[in-house]
N, C-alpha and C positions, 0 to 999 in steps of 0.2 A: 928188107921189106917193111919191117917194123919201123923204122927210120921214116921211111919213105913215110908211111901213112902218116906218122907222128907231123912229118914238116910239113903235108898236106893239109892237116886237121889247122895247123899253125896259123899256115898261110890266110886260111880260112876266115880266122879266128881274127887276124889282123885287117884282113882288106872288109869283113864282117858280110863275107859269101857263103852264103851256104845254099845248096841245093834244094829248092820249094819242095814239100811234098804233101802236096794238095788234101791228100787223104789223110793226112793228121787231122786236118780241120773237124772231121763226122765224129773224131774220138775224142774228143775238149770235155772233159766235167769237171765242176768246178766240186771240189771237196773242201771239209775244214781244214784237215792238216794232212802229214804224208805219216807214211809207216814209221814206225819209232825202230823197229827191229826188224833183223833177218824173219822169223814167224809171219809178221805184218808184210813184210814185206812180198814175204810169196803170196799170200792171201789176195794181197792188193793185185799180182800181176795174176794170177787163176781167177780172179773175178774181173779184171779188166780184157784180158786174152785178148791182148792183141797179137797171138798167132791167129785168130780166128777171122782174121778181117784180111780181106783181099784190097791190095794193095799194088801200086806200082814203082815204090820208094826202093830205096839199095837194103831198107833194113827197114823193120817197124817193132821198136821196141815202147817194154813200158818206163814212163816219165812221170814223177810226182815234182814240178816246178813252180813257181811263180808266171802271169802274166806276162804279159811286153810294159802295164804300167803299177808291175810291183804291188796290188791291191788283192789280188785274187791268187787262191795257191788251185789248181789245175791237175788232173791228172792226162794225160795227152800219149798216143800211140804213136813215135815218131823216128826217125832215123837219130843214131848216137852222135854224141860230138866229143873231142876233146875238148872240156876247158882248159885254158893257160892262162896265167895270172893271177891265180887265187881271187876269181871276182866268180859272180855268182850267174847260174844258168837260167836260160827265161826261154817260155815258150813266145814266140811272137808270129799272131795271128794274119797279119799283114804278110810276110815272108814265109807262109807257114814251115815254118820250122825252128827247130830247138836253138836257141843264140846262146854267146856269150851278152851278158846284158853288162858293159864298160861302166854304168855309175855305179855298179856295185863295189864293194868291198868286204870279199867274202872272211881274208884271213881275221880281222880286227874280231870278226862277230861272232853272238851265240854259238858254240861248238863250231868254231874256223873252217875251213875246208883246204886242203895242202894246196900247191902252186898250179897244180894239174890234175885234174882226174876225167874219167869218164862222167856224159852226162846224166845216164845212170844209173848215178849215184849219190845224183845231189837230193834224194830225200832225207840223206844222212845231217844235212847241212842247214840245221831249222833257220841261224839266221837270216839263211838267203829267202828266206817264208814272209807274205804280209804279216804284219800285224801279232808279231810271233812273240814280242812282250807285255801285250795287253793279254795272249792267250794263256801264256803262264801264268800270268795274275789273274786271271777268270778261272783257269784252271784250278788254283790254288785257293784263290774265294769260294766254289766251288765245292772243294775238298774240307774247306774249315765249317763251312755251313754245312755241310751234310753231319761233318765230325758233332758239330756243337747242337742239330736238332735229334742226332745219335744221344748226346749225350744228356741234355734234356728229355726224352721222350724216356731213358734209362731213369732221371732222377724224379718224374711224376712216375714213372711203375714204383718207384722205389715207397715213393711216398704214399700213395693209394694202397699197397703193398701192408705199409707201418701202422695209415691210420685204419684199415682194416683189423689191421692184430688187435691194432690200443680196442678199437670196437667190438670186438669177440673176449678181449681181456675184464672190459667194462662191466659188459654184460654178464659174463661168468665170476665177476665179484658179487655183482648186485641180486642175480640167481641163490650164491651162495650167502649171503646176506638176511635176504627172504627167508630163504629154508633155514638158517638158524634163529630167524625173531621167531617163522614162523614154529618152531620145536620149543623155542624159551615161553613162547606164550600159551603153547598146549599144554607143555608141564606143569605151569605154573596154575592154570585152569584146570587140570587134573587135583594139581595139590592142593587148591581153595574148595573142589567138590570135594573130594577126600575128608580134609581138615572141618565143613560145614556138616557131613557127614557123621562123622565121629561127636561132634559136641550135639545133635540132633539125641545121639543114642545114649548119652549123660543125661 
């Protein structure tokens, strides 16, 4: 039975037939990227619930894919395929349904995808994603900019921080400073009354 389906799915995949399923269409959003992880991944389908949607398809499952013109990554409720070929899965709105999309080439790229799999499963498969190495590089830009105004906004606390101290240090030299001229000069005003005192009484 498992046979069977497999050479069905084949078949499919080669004559590039698949059965339309209308009601994909109402489920299309267009997201930035697909779930990185099993975690993501269930989130993604508890917030998309497509058991929740009434349908008349053999199956209506969740899909985080690429477009029909490879620009736009999609999440989409739609019936499963096998891919074969190690090329990469696309939602195409004209057919409505999940394809193999033939100019791709999934093993070469970003974390490869093996010769066969369910379609699934290709949110596992970033390279088959638009635009998925500008994204790692924005991501990464991203990451170094936040690090570097992290670490800026660290080294003016740090600094406001110091010249605060040196300013309370200033100040309590200069305090201290005061209070002994002003002690050297009371003394010494004491011992010129004193001393003027004393030669009065000669």
């Amino acid at each position: 039975m498992l046979q069977l389906m497999i050479w069905q799915d084949f078949i499919k995949n080669i004559f590039g037939y698949v059965i339309p399923c209308n009601d994909s269409l109402k489920t299309v959003s267009r997201v930035w990227t697909c779930p990185k992880n099993l975690s993501e991944l269930e989130k993604a389908i508890e917030r998309k619930s497509c058991y929740k949607w009434k349908h008349s398809c053999k199956s209506f499952e969740y899909h985080c894919v690429s477009n029909e013109w490879t620009n736009e990554t999609i999440e989409v409720c739609a019936p499963s395929l096998l891919i074969i070929g190690g090329i990469c899965a696309e939602f195409n709105t004209d057919r409505r349904s999940v394809r193999a999309n033939y100019l791709t080439d999934c093993k070469t790229s970003f974390l490869g995808c093996p010769d066969s799999y369910n379609s699934t499963t290709s949110y596992k498969y970033f390279g088959c994603l638009p635009n998925v190495t500008e994204r790692r590089v924005t991501t990464l830009q991203t990451i170094l900019s936040s690090q570097h105004l992290q670490e800026t906004s660290q080294s003016n606390t740090v600094d406001k921080i110091h010249k605060k101290n040196v300013s309370k240090s200033t100040l309590l030299i200069c305090m201290i400073a005061i209070t002994l001229m002003a002690g050297c000069l009371t003394g010494l005003l004491v011992y010129c009354i004193r001393k003027r005192g004393f030669s009065f009484q000669l």
